[in-house]
C-alpha positions as CSV (number, residue, x, y, z in Angstrom):
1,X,15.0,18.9,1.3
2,X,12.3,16.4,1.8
3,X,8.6,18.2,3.0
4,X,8.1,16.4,6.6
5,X,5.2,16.7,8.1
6,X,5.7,17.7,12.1
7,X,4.4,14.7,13.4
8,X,7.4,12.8,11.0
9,X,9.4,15.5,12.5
10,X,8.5,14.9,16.4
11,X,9.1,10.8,16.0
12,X,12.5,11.6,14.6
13,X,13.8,14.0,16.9
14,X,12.5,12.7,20.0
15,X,11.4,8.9,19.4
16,X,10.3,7.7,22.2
17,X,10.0,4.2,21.6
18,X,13.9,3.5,20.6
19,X,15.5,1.0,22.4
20,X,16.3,-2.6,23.4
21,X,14.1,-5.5,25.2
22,X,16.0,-7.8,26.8
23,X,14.6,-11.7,26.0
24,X,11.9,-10.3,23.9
25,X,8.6,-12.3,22.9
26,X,8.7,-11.4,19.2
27,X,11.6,-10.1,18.0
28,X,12.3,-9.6,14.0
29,X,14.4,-7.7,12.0
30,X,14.2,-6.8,8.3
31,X,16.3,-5.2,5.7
32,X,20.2,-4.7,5.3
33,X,22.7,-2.3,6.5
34,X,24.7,-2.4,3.2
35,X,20.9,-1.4,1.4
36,X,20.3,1.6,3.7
37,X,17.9,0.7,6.0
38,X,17.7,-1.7,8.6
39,X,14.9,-2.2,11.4
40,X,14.5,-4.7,14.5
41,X,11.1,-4.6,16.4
42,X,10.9,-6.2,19.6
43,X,8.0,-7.2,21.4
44,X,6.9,-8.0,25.2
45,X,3.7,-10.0,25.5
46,X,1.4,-10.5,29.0
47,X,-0.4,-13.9,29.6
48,X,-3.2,-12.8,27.1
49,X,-0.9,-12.3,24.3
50,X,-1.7,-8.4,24.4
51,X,1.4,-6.2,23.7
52,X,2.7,-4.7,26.5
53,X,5.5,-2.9,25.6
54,X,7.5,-3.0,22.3
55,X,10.7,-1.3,21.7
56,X,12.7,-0.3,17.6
57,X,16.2,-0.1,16.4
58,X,16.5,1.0,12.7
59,X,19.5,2.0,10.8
60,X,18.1,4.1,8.4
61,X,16.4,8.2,7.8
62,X,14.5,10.4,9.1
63,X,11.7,8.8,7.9
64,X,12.4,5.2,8.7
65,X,13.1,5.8,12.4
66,X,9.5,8.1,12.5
67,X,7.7,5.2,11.3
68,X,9.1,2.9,13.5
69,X,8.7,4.5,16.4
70,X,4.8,5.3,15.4
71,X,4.7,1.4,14.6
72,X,5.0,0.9,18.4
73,X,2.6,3.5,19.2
74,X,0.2,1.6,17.3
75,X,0.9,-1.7,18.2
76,X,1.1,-1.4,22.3
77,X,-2.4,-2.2,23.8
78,X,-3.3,-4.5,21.0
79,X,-3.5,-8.3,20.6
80,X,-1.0,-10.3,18.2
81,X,-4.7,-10.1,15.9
82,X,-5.3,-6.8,16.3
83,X,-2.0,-5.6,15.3
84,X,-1.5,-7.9,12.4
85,X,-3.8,-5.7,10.8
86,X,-2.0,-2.9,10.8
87,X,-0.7,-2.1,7.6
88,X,1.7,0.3,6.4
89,X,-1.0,3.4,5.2
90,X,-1.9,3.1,8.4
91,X,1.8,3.4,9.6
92,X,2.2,6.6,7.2
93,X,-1.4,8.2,7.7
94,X,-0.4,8.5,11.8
95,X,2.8,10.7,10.6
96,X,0.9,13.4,8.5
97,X,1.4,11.8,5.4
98,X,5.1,10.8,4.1
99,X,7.2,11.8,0.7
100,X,6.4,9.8,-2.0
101,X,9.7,8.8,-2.5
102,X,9.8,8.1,1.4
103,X,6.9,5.1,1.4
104,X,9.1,2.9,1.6
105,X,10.1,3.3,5.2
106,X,6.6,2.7,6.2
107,X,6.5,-0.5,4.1
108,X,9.6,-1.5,5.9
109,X,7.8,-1.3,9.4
110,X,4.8,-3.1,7.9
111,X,7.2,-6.1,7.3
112,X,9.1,-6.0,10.5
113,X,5.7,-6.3,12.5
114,X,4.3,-9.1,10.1
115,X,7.8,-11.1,10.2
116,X,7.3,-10.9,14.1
117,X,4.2,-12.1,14.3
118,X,4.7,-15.0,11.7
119,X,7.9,-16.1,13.7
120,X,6.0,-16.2,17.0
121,X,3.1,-18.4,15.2
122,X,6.2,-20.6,13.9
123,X,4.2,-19.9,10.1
124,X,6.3,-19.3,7.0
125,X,6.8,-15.3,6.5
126,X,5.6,-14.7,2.1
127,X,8.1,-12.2,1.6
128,X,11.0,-14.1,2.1
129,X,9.9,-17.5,1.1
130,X,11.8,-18.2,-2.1
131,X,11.5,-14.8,-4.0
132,X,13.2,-14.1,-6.9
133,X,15.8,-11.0,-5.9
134,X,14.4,-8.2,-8.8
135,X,16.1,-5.7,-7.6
136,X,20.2,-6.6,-7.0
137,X,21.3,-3.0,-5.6
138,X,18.1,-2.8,-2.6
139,X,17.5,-6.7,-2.3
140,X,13.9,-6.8,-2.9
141,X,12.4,-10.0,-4.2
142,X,9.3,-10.1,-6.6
143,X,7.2,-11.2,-3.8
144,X,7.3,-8.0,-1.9
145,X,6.9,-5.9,-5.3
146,X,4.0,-8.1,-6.6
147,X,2.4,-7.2,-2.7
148,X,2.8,-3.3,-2.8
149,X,1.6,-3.3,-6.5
150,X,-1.6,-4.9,-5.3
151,X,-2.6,-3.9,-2.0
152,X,-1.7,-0.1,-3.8
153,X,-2.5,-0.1,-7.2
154,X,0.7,0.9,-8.5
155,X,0.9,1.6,-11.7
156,X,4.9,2.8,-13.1
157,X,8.3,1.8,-11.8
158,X,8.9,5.0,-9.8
159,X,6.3,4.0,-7.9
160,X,7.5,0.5,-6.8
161,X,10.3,2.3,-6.2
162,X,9.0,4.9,-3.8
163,X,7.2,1.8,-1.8
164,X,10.1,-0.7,-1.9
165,X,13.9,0.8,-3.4
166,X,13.3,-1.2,-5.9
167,X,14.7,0.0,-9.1
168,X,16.1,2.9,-7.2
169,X,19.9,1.8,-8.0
170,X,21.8,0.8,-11.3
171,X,18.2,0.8,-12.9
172,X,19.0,-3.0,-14.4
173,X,15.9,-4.2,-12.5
174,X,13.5,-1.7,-14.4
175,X,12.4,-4.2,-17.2
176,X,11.4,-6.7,-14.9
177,X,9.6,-4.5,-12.4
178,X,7.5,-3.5,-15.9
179,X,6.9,-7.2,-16.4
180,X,5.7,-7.4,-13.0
181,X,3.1,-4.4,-12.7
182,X,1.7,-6.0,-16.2
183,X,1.2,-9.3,-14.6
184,X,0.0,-8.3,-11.6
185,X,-2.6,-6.1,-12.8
186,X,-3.6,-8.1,-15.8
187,X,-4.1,-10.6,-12.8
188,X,-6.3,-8.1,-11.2
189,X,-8.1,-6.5,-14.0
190,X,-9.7,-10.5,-15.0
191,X,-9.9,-11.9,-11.1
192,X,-13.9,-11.3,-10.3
193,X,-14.2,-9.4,-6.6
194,X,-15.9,-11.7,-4.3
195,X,-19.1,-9.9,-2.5
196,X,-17.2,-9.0,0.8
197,X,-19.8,-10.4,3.4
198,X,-20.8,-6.6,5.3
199,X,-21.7,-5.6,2.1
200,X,-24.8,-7.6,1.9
201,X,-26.2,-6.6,5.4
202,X,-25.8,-2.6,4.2
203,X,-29.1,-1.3,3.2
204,X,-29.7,-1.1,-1.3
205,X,-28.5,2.8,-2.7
206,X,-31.7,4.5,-4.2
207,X,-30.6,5.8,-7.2
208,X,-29.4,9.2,-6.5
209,X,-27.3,8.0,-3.7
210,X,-25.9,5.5,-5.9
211,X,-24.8,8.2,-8.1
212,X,-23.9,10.8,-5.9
213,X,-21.5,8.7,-4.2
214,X,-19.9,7.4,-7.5
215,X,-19.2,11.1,-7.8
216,X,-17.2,11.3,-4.8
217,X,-15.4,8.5,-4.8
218,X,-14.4,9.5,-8.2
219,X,-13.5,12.9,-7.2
220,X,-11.9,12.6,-3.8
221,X,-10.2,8.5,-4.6
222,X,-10.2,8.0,-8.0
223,X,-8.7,11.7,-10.0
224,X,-6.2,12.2,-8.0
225,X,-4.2,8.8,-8.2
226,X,-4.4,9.4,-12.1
227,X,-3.2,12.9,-12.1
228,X,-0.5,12.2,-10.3
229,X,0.8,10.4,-12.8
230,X,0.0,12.8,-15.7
231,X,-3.8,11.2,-16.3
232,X,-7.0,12.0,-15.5
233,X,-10.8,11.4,-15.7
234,X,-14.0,12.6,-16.6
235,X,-17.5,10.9,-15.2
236,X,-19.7,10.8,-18.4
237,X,-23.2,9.5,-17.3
238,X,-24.4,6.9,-14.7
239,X,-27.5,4.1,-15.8
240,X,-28.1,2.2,-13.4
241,X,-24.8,0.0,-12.0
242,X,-23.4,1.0,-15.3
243,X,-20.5,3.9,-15.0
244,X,-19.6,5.3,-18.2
245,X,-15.9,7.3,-18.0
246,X,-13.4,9.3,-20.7
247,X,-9.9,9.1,-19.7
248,X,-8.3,12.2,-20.5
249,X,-4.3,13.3,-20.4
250,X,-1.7,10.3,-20.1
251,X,-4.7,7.6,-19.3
252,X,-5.9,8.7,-22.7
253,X,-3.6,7.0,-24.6
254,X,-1.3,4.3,-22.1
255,X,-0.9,1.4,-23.2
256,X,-2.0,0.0,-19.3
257,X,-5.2,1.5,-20.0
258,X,-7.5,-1.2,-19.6
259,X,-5.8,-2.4,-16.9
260,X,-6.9,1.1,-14.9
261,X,-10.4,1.1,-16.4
262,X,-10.7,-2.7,-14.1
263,X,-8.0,-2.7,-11.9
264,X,-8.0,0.6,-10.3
265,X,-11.5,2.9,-11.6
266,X,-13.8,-0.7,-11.1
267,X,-12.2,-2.0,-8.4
268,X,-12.4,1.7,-6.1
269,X,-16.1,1.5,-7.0
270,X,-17.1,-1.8,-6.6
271,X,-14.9,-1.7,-3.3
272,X,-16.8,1.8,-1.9
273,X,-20.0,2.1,-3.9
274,X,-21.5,-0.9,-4.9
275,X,-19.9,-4.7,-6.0
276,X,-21.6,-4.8,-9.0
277,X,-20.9,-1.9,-10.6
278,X,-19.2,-2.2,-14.1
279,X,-17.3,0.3,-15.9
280,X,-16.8,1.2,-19.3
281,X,-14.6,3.7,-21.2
282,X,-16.4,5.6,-24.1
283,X,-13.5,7.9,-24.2
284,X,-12.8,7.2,-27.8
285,X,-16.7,7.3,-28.6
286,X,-16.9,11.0,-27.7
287,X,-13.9,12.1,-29.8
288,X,-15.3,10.9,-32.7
């Protein structure tokens, strides 16, 4: 019995946004019956390309028709712009919160609502631009695993799983979804982070701010994305854009390791405290 949250619950039981649009401005459908989920958004535009009304019909669970009826609440109101931005945490953070195992369905509305908007803009949509099919059982190409990996720093092939259905079958895919995370995250862990632009118009962190907000971010982002997995981290000491870590549990010893020391504890810091922050592990130096 999967733990909904009531919002999931409400959207599922009483969706309000389920339905039909006859001669619809963007209409897009993703997914596959004979996979197990299946959605088709449709769109109404006025003359300022602001979404007017929007209606859903998805083959699929509980989850996947909360999402997409949520999608619509988030969408109407908005400009093609505004709701290209929506992505699918943003989908799943209006319900509550989903199951892990239920991302998925969120990701699912994240791609109908992209596919749409590509399709009305007559531009190529990534995902299903010549990808390689990974995952034989689900249909999912490398192009949408290599996305979730990135945009959420996953690190195993349950993961990918939980966000895509990929590897969720036969289980023949599961090597290649390994080779995947490596190369994406190698990719990550040696691409530099470009300065993003507000970041120069914030006011410098003294010192103590600096430090006090590497704290959080490392108690409240950081720890709990590597304990779920069995890892774990412990802040050491701070000098000056310098942050000095110990990986404890799982981390200690994965073989992925410096791939989460850059890819997912330097780029959470750079990203919320400070771009120029650099991290090192002296994990090993205080066991000795």
């Amino acid at each position: 019995m999967w733990d909904y949250t009531k919002a999931v619950k409400e959207h599922f039981l009483n969706p309000k946004n389920a339905g039909e649009i006859d001669s619809p401005d963007l209409d897009a459908t993703v997914g596959n019956i004979t996979c197990g989920d299946a959605l088709r958004l449709m769109v109404r535009l006025d003359a300022d390309k602001r979404i007017v009304d929007a209606k859903f019909q998805t083959f699929g669970c509980a989850s996947a028709i909360a999402s997409s009826d949520v999608l619509v609440e988030l969408i109407k109101g908005k400009t093609i712009d505004e709701a290209g931005l929506i992505s699918n945490r943003d989908i799943a953070d209006s319900l509550g919160g989903l199951p892990d195992e239920k991302m998925h369905c969120s990701v699912m509305g994240m791609e109908a609502l992209q596919k749409a908007i590509a399709q009305y803009k007559g531009e190529p949509f990534d995902l299903e631009e010549e990808g390689e099919i990974i995952c034989h059982c689900f249909g999912v190409t490398d192009k949408l695993i290599e996305k979730v990996i990135g945009e959420h720093g996953l690190r195993t092939v349950e993961e990918v799983t939980h966000y895509t259905k990929a590897g969720g079958g036969c289980g023949a895919c599961h090597p290649k979804i390994e080779q995947i995370i490596d190369r994406v995250r190698s990719a990550a862990a040696k691409t530099p982070k470009p300065k993003p632009a507000e970041a120069a118009k914030k006011p410098a962190l003294t010192n103590l701010q600096r430090i006090k907000r590497i704290e959080e971010v490392v108690e409240s982002e950081i720890r709990p994305m590597l304990q779920h997995d069995g890892g774990d981290i412990d802040l050491v000491d701070v000098e000056g854009k310098t942050v000095k870590v110990a990986f404890r549990g799982h981390c200690a010893w994965c073989r992925v390791r410096e791939f989460t020391l850059e890819g997912t504890v330097g780029a959470k810091l750079r990203e919320m405290v400070d771009p120029d922050i650099v991290v090192e592990d002296v994990g090993e130096k205080l066991s000795e």
